[in-house]
C-alpha positions, 0 to 999 in steps of 0.5 A, a space after each residue: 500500500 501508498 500514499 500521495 502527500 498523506 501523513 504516514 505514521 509507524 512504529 508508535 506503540 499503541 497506536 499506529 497505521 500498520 498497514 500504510 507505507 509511503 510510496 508514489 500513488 494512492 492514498 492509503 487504504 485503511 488505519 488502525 488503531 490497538 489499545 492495551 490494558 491490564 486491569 486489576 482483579 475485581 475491577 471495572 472500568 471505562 479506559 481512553 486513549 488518543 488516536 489520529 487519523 492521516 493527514 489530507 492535503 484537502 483537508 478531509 479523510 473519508 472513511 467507507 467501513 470498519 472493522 474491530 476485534 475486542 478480548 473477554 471481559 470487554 463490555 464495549 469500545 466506542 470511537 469519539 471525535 474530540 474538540 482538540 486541534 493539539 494534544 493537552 500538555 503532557 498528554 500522547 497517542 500511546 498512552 492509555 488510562 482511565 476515561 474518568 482518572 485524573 486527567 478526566 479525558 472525555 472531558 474533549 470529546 464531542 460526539 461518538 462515531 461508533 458504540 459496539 458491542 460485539 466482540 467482532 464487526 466488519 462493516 463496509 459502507 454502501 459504495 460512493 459513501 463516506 464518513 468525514 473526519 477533518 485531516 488528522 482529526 484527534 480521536 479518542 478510543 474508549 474501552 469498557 471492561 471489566 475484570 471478573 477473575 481474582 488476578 489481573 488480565 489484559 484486556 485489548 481491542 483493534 480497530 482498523 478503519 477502511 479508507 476511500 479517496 475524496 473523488 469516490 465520495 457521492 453521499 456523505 454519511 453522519 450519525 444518529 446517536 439518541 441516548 434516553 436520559 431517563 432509566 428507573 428501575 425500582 428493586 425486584 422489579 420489571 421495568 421500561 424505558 422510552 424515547 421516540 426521535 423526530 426524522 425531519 428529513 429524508 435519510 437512508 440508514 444502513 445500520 442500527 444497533 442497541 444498547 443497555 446493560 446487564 438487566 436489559 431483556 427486550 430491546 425493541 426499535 421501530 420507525 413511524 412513519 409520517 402519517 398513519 398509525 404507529 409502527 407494530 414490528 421492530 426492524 431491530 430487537 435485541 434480548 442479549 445485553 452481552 452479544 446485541 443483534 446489529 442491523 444492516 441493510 437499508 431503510 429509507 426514513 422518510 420526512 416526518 418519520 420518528 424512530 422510537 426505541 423501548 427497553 425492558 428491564 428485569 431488576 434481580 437486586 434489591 435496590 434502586 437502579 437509574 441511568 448511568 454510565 457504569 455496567 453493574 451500576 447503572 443501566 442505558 436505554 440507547 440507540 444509534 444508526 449510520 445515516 445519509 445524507 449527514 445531517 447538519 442538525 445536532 439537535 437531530 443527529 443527538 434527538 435533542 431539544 425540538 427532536 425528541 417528542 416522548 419519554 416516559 412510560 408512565 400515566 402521569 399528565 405533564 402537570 403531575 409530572 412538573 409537580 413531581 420535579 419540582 419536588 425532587 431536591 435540587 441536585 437530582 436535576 440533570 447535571 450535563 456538567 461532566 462531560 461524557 456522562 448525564 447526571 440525573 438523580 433518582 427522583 426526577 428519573 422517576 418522575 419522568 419514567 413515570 410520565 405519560 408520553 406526551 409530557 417528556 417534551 412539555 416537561 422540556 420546552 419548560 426547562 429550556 425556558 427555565 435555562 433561559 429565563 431563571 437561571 441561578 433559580 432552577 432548580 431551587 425553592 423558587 424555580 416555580 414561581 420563576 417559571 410561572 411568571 417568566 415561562 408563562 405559554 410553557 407552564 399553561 401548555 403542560 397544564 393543559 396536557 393530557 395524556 390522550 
């Protein structure tokens, strides 16, 4: 293999493009990455490394597949872009440690490229398109394991991405990422998560996976279309929070569409259970998909803010369930302060898993205004008061809900 006037990068440890020499046609082919890790007895955790993609003299890398391989004891790995044009002072590409530890390296990422959950996947891209990355973008490769036995192992994975020349490019591919803030699992007990994302413009997905943890028993993703009655089979179901079944294939989303996505829980533990990042700790309701044309939007590809339009699973009406938050101690409101995690505290993930569907997104337009107009007062004593009387057309339209 060759590359043109693309940056070649050998013989780092860790991290490396083994598969790229330099030469005097083509670009290269693919770019690989490996992490490495030895994990102490008992443990769990998130591990992160910095990675890079090749230089381009156009300023873009496009990539047409992926491929990886992870060891037992790995839970996930995921692939993040960053906000970092440079490395942070003392900080390499070779040099792996805990996400959270403290340098707190998620602290640089933005978005996701890819969450998996198996072991082995290799995906190749439908021809003419690719995922864009800037020219020798900063990545960060995250890997979540856990050590089961009472010594230490060594846990791994290997990515390797496949790369396309610009000229191949027809259709540039983005990512939905819908992550459901929201999870509550009462001890001994079964329990359900929701959450339905708007499609405000024509895609084609290629790709959709799912994701909770170990009490997760039914995954269940649907598309809606515009009009007409809601979708009754899953194109995606899952009953394996260990070995998840991937789609692939193509579905076109149309316009207006929304996918909404429903986990099932089963509790064994006699204890209180919410959303969170840890495995044994937490659980996740999430989905996410490859998709082209890219949308522009975050607020669609993260189905935040006007794109998210259901939450809870409950029959609780958006009045009650504002009633409900407003009751719940000022720390247990969304914290988003942390980078890489959303810190919701048991009361109000309650109130909303307890909401009726419609309420989630009423339940949003007044915290939006409540950012806007009352800060330093929500959450607080007088949050209430501040929203009635500086988020008026907010309150009296969740008052007003019902749950029809």
């Amino acid at each position: 293999m060759s590359c043109r006037s693309w940056s070649c990068v050998s013989g780092v440890t860790l991290f490396a493009f083994s598969s790229i020499a330099c030469g005097s046609s083509g670009p290269p082919d693919e770019a690989t990455y490996s992490l490495r890790y030895s994990l102490q007895p008992g443990v769990e955790e998130h591990i992160c490394q910095f990675v890079q993609v090749p230089e381009s003299p156009d300023g873009e890398v496009f990539i047409s597949g992926r491929s990886h391989d992870y060891n037992a004891g790995s839970h996930h790995y995921g692939l993040y872009r960053t906000k970092l044009d440079e490395l942070p002072p003392g900080m390499s590409f070779d040099k792996p440690e805990p996400c959270w530890g403290p340098d707190n390296i998620l602290q640089y990422t933005t978005d996701f490229i890819v969450l998996e959950q198996s072991p082995h996947v290799d995906v190749k891209f439908p021809d003419g398109v690719g995922l864009p990355f800037k020219s020798g973008e900063i990545l960060l490769l995250q890997l979540h394991a856990f050590n089961a036995s009472d010594v230490p192992a060594d846990v791994a994975v290997d990515v390797t991405l496949d790369l396309m020349d610009r000229s191949e490019v027809e259709q540039r591919m983005g990512l939905l990422q819908f992550y459901d803030p929201y999870v509550y699992l009462p001890p001994l007990a079964d329990a359900e998560a929701n959450l339905r994302c708007a499609i405000p413009d024509d895609l084609t997905m290629i790709e959709a996976n799912s994701h909770f943890h170990v009490r997760g028993i039914d995954h269940q993703a649907f598309l809606d279309p515009p009009d007409g009655p809601r979708a009754t089979e899953p194109f995606l179901r899952n009953h394996d929070a260990e070995h998840p079944f991937q789609w692939h294939g193509t579905i076109p989303l149309e316009a207006g569409s929304h996918i909404r996505f429903h986990c099932k829980y089963r509790n064994p533990e006699n204890r209180t259970i919410i959303q969170g990042q840890e495995r044994l700790e937490n659980e996740m309701c999430s989905f996410w998909a490859y998709a082209y044309p890219e949308p522009t939007d975050p607020t669609v590809r993260d189905c935040v803010g006007p794109n998210v339009d259901e939450y809870g699973v409950g029959n609780q009406t958006c009045a009650q369930t504002a009633d409900c938050i407003q009751a719940c101690a000022p720390e247990d409101w969304p914290d988003a302060s942390v980078p890489g995690k959303f810190n919701v505290g048991a009361c109000y993930q309650k109130c909303i898993v307890d909401s009726c569907a419609p309420a989630g997104a009423l339940i949003d337009r007044q915290n939006q205004c409540a950012a806007r107009e009352c800060q330093g007062t929500c959450p607080g004593p007088g949050c209430g008061e501040c929203l009635e009387t500086r988020c008026q057309a907010e309150v009296a339209a969740c008052r007003s809900a019902t749950c029809e």
